[in-house]
C-alpha positions in Angstrom: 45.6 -31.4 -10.1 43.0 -34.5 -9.0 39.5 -34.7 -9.4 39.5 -34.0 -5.5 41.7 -30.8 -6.0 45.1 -32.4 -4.8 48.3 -31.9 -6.0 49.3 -35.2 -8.1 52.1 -35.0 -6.5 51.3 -34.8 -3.2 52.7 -37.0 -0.9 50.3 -39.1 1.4 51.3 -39.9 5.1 48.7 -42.6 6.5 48.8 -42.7 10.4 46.7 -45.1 12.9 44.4 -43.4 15.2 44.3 -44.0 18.8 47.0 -44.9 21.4 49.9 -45.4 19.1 49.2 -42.2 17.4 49.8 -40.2 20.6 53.0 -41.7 21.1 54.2 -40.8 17.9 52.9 -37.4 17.9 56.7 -36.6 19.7 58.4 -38.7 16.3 56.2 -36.5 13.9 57.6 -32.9 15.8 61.3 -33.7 16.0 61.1 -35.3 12.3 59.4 -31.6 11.3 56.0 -32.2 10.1 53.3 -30.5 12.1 49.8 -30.9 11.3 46.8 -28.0 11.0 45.3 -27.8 13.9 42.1 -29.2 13.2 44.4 -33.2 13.5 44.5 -32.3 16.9 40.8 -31.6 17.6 38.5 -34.3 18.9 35.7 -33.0 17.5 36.9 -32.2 13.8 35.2 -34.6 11.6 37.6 -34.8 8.3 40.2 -37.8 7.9 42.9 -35.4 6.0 44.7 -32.6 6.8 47.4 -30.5 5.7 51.0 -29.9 7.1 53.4 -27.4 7.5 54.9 -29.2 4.7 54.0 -27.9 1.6 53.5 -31.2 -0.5 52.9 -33.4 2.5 49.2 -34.2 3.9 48.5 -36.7 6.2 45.2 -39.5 6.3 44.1 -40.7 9.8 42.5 -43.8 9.8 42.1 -47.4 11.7 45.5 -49.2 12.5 44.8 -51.8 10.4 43.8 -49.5 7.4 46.8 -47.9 7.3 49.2 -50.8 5.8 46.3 -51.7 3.1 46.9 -47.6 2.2 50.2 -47.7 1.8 50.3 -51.4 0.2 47.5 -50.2 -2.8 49.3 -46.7 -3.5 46.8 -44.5 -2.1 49.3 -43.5 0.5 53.2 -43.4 0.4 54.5 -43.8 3.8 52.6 -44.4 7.0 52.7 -45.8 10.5 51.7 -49.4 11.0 52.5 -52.5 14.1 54.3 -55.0 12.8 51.3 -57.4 13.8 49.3 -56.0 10.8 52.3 -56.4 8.7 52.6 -60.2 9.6 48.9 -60.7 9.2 48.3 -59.5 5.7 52.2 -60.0 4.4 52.1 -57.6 1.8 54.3 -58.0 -0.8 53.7 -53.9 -2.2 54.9 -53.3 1.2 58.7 -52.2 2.5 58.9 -51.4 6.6 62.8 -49.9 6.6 62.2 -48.7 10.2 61.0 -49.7 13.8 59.7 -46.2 15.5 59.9 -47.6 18.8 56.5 -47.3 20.1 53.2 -49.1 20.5 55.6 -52.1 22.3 53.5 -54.9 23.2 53.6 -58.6 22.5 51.0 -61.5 20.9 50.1 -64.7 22.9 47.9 -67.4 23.2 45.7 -66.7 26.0 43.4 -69.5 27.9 41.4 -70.1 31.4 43.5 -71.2 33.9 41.0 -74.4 34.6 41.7 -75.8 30.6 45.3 -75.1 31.0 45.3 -77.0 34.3 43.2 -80.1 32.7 45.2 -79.8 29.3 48.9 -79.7 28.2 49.2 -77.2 25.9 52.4 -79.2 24.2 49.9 -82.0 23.3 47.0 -79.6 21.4 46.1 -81.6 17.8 43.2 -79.4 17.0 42.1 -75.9 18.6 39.4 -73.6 18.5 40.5 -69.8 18.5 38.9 -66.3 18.5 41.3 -63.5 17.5 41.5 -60.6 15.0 44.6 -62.1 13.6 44.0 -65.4 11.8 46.7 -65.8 9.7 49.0 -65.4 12.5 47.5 -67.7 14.5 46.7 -70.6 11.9 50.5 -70.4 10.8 51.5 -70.3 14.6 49.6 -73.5 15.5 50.8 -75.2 12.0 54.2 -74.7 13.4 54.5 -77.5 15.8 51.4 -79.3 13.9 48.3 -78.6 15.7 45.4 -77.5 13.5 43.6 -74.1 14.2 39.9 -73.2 13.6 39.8 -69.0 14.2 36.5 -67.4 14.9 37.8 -63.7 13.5 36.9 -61.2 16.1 37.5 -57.5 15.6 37.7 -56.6 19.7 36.4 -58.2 23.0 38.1 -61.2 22.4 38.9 -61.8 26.0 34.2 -62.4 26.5 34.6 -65.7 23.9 35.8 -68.3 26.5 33.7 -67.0 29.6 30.3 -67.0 26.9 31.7 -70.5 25.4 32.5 -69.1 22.5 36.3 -71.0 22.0 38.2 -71.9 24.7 41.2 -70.0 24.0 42.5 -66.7 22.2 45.0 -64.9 20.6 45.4 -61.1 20.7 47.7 -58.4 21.6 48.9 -58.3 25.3 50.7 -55.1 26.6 50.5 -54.8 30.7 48.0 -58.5 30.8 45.7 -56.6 33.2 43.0 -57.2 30.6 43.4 -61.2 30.5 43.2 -61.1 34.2 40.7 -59.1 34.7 38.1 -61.8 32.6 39.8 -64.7 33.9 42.4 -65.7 31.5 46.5 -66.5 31.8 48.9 -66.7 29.2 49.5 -70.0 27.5 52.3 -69.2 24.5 54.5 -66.1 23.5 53.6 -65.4 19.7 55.7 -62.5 18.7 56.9 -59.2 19.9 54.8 -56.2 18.5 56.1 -52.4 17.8 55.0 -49.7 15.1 57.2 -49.4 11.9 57.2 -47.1 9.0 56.4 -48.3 6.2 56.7 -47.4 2.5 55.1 -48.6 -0.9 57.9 -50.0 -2.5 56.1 -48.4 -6.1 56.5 -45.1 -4.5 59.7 -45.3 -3.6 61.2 -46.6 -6.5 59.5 -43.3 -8.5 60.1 -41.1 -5.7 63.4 -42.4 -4.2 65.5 -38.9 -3.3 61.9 -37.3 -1.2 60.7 -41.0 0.0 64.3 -42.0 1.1 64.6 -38.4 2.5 61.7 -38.7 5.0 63.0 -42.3 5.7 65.9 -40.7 7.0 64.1 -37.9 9.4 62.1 -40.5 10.9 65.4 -42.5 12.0 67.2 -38.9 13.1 63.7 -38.8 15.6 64.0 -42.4 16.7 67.4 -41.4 17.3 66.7 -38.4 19.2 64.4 -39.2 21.5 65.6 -42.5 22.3 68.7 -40.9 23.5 
């Protein structure tokens, strides 16, 4: 047993809170793991609960918590967009499935006025605020323009209006948000979706009961794709 009165060999299931983990609550069922019922409870304050499977609890924390979990051991599997996967590149980390959901895309996202005034083709050297530096910094280096990111952790779309940058990069699913404050999209970054993902540690020492889970969360892609 742990300190904390957990099984040592316990195995940890880190899931993001929020949108994406309502659309995977339907994966989670038909894969067989059903939470106590305090997961489901707005009100219930712990960020662990038990499952129906014996060794099995799962952690619910922010979406971009959940890869830095599973990438430092502290959980074995867990649910995370491939956006956070390209933005920290963990090396500890092994996604061997797309789950389908939390479909959205990343773009660079200006006022219509700058785009209007300015090509986009002939940037050099741009101001952005996002939550995803890496991304963008490698994005602009691409085609050779240098990029100077103001991190931002939400409300990235108030930085032009208040003069913060001119232009953004973030997560776009319907773009009802960019119009809303006055912005259009400039450039397509990448297409975004959940994946599992496993710590590569944990499934070289736990191959047969990692792999196995692997496996039940493709049989419920499967399923209720079909």
């Amino acid at each position: 047993m742990t300190s904390n009165g957990k099984s040592a060999d316990q195995l940890v299931l880190a899931l993001p809170r929020g949108r994406i983990l309502k659309e995977l609550m339907p994966l989670l069922a038909h894969a067989g793991i059903e939470p106590e019922p305090a997961f489901n409870d707005d009100k219930a304050r712990q960020l662990q609960f038990a499952t129906n499977i014996p060794n099995m609890s799962i952690i619910r924390v922010r979406s971009f918590d959940a890869a830095t979990f599973v990438a430092f051991g502290a959980a074995h599997l867990g649910v995370a967009g491939n956006d956070v996967l390209m933005e920290f590149d963990y090396r500890e980390i092994y996604a061997p499935l797309d789950l389908g959901i939390g479909r959205c895309h990343m773009a660079v996202a200006a006022p219509p006025e700058l785009i209007a005034a300015e090509e986009p083709a002939r940037w050099s050297h741009v101001r952005v605020a996002t939550k995803y530096p890496s991304i963008t910094r490698k994005h602009f280096a691409s085609r050779g323009v240098q990029a100077e990111c103001i991190k931002l952790n939400g409300a990235m779309e108030l930085a032009p209006n208040l003069g913060l940058c001119r232009r953004i990069v973030d997560l776009v699913s319907t773009g009802d948000t960019l119009h809303a404050n006055g912005l259009v999209e400039v450039e397509h970054i990448a297409d975004i979706s959940s994946r599992l993902v496993v710590n590569r540690a944990a499934l070289k020492t736990r191959s047969e009961e990692i792999g196995y889970w692997i496996e039940r969360f493709r049989e419920a892609v499967d399923g209720t794709s079909s």
